[in-house]
C-alpha positions as CSV (number, residue, x, y, z in Angstrom):
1,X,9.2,-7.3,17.4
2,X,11.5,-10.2,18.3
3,X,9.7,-12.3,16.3
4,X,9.1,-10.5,13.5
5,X,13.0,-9.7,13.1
6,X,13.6,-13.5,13.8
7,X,10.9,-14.0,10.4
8,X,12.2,-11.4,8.2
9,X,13.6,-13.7,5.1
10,X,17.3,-13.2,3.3
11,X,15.9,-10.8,0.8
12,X,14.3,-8.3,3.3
13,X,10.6,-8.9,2.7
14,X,8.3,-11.2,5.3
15,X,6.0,-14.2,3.8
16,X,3.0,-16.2,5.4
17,X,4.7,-18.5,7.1
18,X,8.6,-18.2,8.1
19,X,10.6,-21.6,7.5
20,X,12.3,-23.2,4.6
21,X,11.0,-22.8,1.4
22,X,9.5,-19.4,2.0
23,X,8.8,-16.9,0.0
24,X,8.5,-12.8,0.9
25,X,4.8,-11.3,0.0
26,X,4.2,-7.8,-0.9
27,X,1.2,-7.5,1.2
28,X,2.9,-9.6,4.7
29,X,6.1,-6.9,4.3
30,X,4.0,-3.9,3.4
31,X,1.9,-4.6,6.8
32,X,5.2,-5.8,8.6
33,X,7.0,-2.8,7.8
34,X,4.1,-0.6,8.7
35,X,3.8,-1.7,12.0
36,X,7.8,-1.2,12.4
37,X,8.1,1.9,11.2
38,X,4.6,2.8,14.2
39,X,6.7,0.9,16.4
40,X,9.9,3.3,16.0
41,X,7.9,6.2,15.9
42,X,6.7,5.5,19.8
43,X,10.3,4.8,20.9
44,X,10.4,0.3,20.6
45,X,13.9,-0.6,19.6
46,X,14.1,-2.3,16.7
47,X,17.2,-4.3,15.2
48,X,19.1,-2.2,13.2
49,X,18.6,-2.5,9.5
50,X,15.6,-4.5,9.6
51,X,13.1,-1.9,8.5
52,X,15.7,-0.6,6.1
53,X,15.5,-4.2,4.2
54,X,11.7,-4.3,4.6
55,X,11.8,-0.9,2.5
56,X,14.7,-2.0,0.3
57,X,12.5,-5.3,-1.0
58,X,8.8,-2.9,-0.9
59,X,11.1,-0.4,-3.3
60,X,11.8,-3.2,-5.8
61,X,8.9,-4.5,-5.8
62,X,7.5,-1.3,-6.4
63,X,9.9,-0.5,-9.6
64,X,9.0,-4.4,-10.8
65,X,5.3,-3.7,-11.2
66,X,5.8,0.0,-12.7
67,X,7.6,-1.9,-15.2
68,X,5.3,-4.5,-16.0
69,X,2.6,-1.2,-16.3
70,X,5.4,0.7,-18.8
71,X,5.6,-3.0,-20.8
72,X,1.2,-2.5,-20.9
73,X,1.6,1.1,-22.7
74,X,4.7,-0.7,-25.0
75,X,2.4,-3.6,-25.5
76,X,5.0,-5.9,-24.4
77,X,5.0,-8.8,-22.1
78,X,4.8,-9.9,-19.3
79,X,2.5,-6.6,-18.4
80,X,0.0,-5.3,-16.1
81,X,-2.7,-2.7,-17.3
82,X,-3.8,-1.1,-14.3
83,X,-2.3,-0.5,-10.4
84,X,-4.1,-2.4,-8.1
85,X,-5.2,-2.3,-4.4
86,X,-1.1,-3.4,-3.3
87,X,0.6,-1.2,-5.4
88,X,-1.7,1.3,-3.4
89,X,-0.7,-0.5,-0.2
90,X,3.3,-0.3,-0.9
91,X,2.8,3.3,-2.1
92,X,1.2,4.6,1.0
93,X,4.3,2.5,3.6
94,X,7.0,3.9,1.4
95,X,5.6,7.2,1.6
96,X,6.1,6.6,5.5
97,X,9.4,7.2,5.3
98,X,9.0,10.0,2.7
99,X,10.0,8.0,-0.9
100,X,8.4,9.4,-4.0
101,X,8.0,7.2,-6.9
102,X,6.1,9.9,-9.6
103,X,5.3,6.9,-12.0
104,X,3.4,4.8,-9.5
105,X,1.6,8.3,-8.1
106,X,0.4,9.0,-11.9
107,X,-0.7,5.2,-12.4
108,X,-2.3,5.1,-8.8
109,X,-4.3,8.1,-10.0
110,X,-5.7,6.9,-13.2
111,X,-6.4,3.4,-12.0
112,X,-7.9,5.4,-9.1
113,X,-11.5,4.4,-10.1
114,X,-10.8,0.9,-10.4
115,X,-9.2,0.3,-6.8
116,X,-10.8,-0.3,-3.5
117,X,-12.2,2.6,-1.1
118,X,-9.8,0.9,1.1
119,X,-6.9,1.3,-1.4
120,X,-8.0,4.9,-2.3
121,X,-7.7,5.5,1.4
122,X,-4.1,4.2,1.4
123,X,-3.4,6.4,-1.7
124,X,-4.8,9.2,0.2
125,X,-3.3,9.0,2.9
126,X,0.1,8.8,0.7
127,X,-1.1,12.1,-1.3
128,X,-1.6,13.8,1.9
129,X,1.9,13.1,3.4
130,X,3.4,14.2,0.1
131,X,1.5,17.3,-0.2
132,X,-0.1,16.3,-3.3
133,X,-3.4,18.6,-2.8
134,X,-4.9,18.2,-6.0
135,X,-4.8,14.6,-6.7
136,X,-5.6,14.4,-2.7
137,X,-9.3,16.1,-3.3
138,X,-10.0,14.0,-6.2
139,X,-9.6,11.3,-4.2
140,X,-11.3,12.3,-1.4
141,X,-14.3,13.2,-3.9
142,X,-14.2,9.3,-4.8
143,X,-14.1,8.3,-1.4
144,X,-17.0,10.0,-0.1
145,X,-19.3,9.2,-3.0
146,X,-19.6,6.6,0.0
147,X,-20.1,8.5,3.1
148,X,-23.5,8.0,4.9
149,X,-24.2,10.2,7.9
150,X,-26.9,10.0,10.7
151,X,-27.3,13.7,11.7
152,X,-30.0,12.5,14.3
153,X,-27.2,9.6,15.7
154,X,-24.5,11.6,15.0
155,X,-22.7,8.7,13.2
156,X,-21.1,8.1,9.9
157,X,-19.8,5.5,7.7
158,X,-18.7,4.3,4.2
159,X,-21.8,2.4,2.6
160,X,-19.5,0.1,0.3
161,X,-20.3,-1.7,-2.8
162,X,-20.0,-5.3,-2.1
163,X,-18.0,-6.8,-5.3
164,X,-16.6,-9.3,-3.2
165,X,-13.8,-7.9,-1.5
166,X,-15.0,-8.8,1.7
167,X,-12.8,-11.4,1.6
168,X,-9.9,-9.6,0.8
169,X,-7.8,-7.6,2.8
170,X,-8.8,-4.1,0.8
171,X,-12.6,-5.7,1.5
């Protein structure tokens, strides 16, 4: 925790690598943040404020790429046509601490098909916390289209598509 507070850079967020020159990641804060807000939750003191920034910078990031999806439906640029595996990511730590951002919810849902099972996870998990039940079963539905189970073994898992995400931290 030490460290991380000692990484967190002057606009909030977390990058790579901390030093000069760095620059804060949506991915690196979303995961930072994540793992603060599990760390308060089982009683580790953590520096006043610092979660607060982390949330703070995931919020505007958050508001920067529903724009760039409104500027997509106004055909203007610069624009972004669909929500993506880390606008499911940032939607599912800010719903941690119980912020609701409707436009990213209804863009997370139509994209829903062309996201990750592991971002469909994080936007379920989201839906769930915000009592979204509908939109919840839909995307359970999508998620277990992968389900496998083993009655005999008494075992289950997700039989994903490989489309190269393995690389790739929804992989």
């Amino acid at each position: 925790v030490k460290r991380l507070t000692a990484m967190q850079l002057s606009d909030g967020g977390w990058g790579w690598f901390s030093g000069w020159g760095e620059q804060s990641y949506p991915h690196t804060t979303a995961v930072v943040v994540h793992g603060l807000l599990q760390a308060r939750a089982n009683d580790v003191a953590i520096v006043p404020g610092v979660v607060d920034r982390g949330i703070e910078w995931l919020k505007a990031y958050q508001k920067r790429q529903i724009e760039l999806l409104k500027n997509a439906e106004d055909e203007k640029k610069p624009a972004k046509h669909r929500a993506d595996h880390l606008d499911a990511l940032v939607y599912f730590v800010l719903a941690e601490v119980d912020f609701l951002e409707p436009a990213m919810m209804d863009y997370l849902y139509r994209d829903r098909n062309d996201l990750s099972v592991y971002a469909k996870a994080c936007f379920g998990l989201a839906l769930h916390r915000q009592k979204q039940v509908d939109k919840l079963a839909m995307i359970k539905q999508n998620i277990e289209q992968y389900l496998v189970e083993d009655d005999e073994n008494q075992t289950a898992f997700l039989k994903l598509p490989n489309n190269g995400y393995w690389w790739y931290w929804y992989g």
